[in-house]
Structures are given as C-alpha cells and as structure tokens.
Steps between C-alpha positions, in 0.01 A plus 500: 500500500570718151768302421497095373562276734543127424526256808642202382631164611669187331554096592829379363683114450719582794629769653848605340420766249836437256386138438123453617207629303142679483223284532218730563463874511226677655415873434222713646519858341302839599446764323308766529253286729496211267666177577617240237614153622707281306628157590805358279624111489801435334692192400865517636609207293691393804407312871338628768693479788296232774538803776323702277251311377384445828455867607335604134304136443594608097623143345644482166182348377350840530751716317580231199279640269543876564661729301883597613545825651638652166180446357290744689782764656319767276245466659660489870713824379147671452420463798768577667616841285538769716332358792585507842547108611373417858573167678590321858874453416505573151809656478726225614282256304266550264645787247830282525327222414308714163794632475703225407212358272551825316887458501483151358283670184787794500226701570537848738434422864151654681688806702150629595434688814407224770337486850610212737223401744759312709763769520183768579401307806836535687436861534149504536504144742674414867476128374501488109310238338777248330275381219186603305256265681633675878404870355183397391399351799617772695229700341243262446531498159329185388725286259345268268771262364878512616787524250343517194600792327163688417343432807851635690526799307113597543568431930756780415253707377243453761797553762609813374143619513502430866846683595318778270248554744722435811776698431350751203770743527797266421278285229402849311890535441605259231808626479567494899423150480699426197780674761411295772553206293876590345616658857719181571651540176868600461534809337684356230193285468249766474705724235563185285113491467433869457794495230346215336163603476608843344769336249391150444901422659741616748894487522625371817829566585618199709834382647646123366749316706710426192423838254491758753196798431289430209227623370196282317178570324207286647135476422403376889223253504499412866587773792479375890657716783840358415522373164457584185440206225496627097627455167803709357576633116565161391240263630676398799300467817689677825456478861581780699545523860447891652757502700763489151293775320716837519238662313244474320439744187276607226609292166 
C-alpha cells in the first residue's frame, strides 16, 4: 500500500457518543512497510457505564491517573493527518466517538478517507460477520486479547492482510473499498462529506416545520446514512435528519 493507512480502534464509558467518552484509543499505522503501534488511555473524568465495563474490563482505577484526551490530541492528529482510517464499524462508531472528543475541544472533526471492515463484508460475504471477533475467526486470524483497543485495531490489521490475499483485486483498490463502505449512504450523506473535506463546512439547505426553507452553515462532526450531527456559525450543535435536507451546498 503507497498510501498511509492507520487501523484503529477505541473502548469508551458507554456507548452514546454525545454524552459518553474515550477511554482508550488504539492505532496501528503503515507506511511505506513500516508499522507504528500506539496505545492511548485517557481519563474521561466521568463513570463508566457497568455494561461497558464488562465488555472492555477498563475500571476507573485504570484511567485516574492518565492524562485527558486534550492533553495528547496532537499527537493523535499526527497520526491520523491525511491517513486513510480502517476499522470493523468505525464509521458508525469510532470517528463519532473522536469526533466528538474533538468537538468538545472546538477542534475540526477527522473527515479522513475511511474503510469499514463491517460494511466491506456485506459485499464480499453471504453471511457477514456482525462483530470483529466473528471476521477474525472466519479467517483464522488468531486474536490475542478482546476489546482492548490496541490489540482490536492490530486484529484489523492482520484481517485485512488476509482478505488481501483472498480477494487481492478488491483489497488493491482503496478507494473501491472506501466505496464499498459509503454505498448505503444517502447521497445527501456522501456530498456533505466530500463538501466538508474540500471546505472545512457545508450549507445545507433544509425545510423547518415552523420557518419554511432555510439555509445553515454547519461544520458536520458526525455523518451516518441518515443523519447528520454538527455545529453551526454560532456554536450551536444541530441534528439533522436526511430526509429534511433539500440540499446540501458548498459554504
């Protein structure tokens, strides 16, 4: 692969992204054949939710005396400037999830090209896998320790290895896969994010119950199949459902 690729995966307090947190972040990034592994524990400064303590095993006695996630998202940006982001389901999770960390510093969301393993496998399987562990078994890739982010994110590497050499002419293509990945997107969806990376923004011209057509700035920080989630000229978070989107224009 010529370009960078970063597989990553993350381990949160729960599993609402507007209110629940980062606890660990887990990036494996090649370039160039060299890989760099980097495993990040942060201290949310709130509970971790019981359900997710017990798929994780992270307590709060493990993150108390880590640094927040302010504190090292330099470093995080680093890696992930410019690279193409691979994970099982990271598109509906985990770049939310950064995504919001990065909204709560007013910082720019990631809007970096990404590869979902999970939405891959539903053109490439009859049965596709539901969760990271399934895949992996599926090819006998052997997993050394389950939801913790590092470990997850370097399974994801060793999977995508496999599908390399079992279906090289679709793994070549990063950008067919980055295709497969967005093709149950709305095409509202899609432009939103091709707008955004180019501008930074987008103007969405939407339809209100009460105002009739209008027509809002909005940096989006979240962007699933039929909503898009962001933050408007004046600071003010917005939820947008697809379906009221007219259009959706460069800023």
């Amino acid at each position: 692969m010529k370009e960078r690729v970063v597989f990553l995966d993350i381990e949160t307090t729960g599993l609402n992204f507007w209110r629940d947190r980062v606890l660990e972040l887990g990036i494996v990034s090649v370039e160039n054949g060299h890989t760099t592994r980097k495993r990040y524990m942060f201290n949310p400064k709130m509970p971790i939710n019981k359900r997710a303590y017990r798929v994780h095993g992270i307590s709060f006695d493990d993150v108390k005396g880590k640094p927040e996630f302010a504190e090292l998202k330099g470093e995080i940006l680093k890696f992930l400037n410019d690279a193409i982001l691979v994970g099982f389901n990271i598109l509906t999770f985990d770049i939310p999830f950064l995504n919001f960390e990065f909204l709560r510093l007013k910082d720019k969301p990631i809007l970096n090209r990404a590869i979902d393993l999970k939405e891959v496998m539903k053109f490439i399987s009859e049965k596709p896998p539901n969760s990271l562990i399934t895949l992996a078994r599926s090819l006998n890739v052997k997993v050394d320790k389950l939801h913790r982010a590092l470990e997850d994110a370097e399974t994801t590497r060793k999977i995508f290895l496999k599908l390399l050499d079992k279906y090289p002419e679709t793994f070549k293509n990063l950008s067919l896969l980055e295709t497969l990945s967005f093709s149950n997107y709305s095409s509202k969806s899609l432009k939103t994010l091709k707008l955004a990376r180019e501008y930074g923004s987008v103007r969405l011209k939407y339809f209100s119950k009460f105002y009739g057509v209008i027509e809002k700035e909005l940096v989006p920080f979240v962007i699933f199949r039929n909503r898009i989630i962001g933050e408007d000229e004046f600071g003010n978070l917005r939820n947008f459902h697809v379906y009221r989107i007219i259009d959706v224009l460069a800023p």
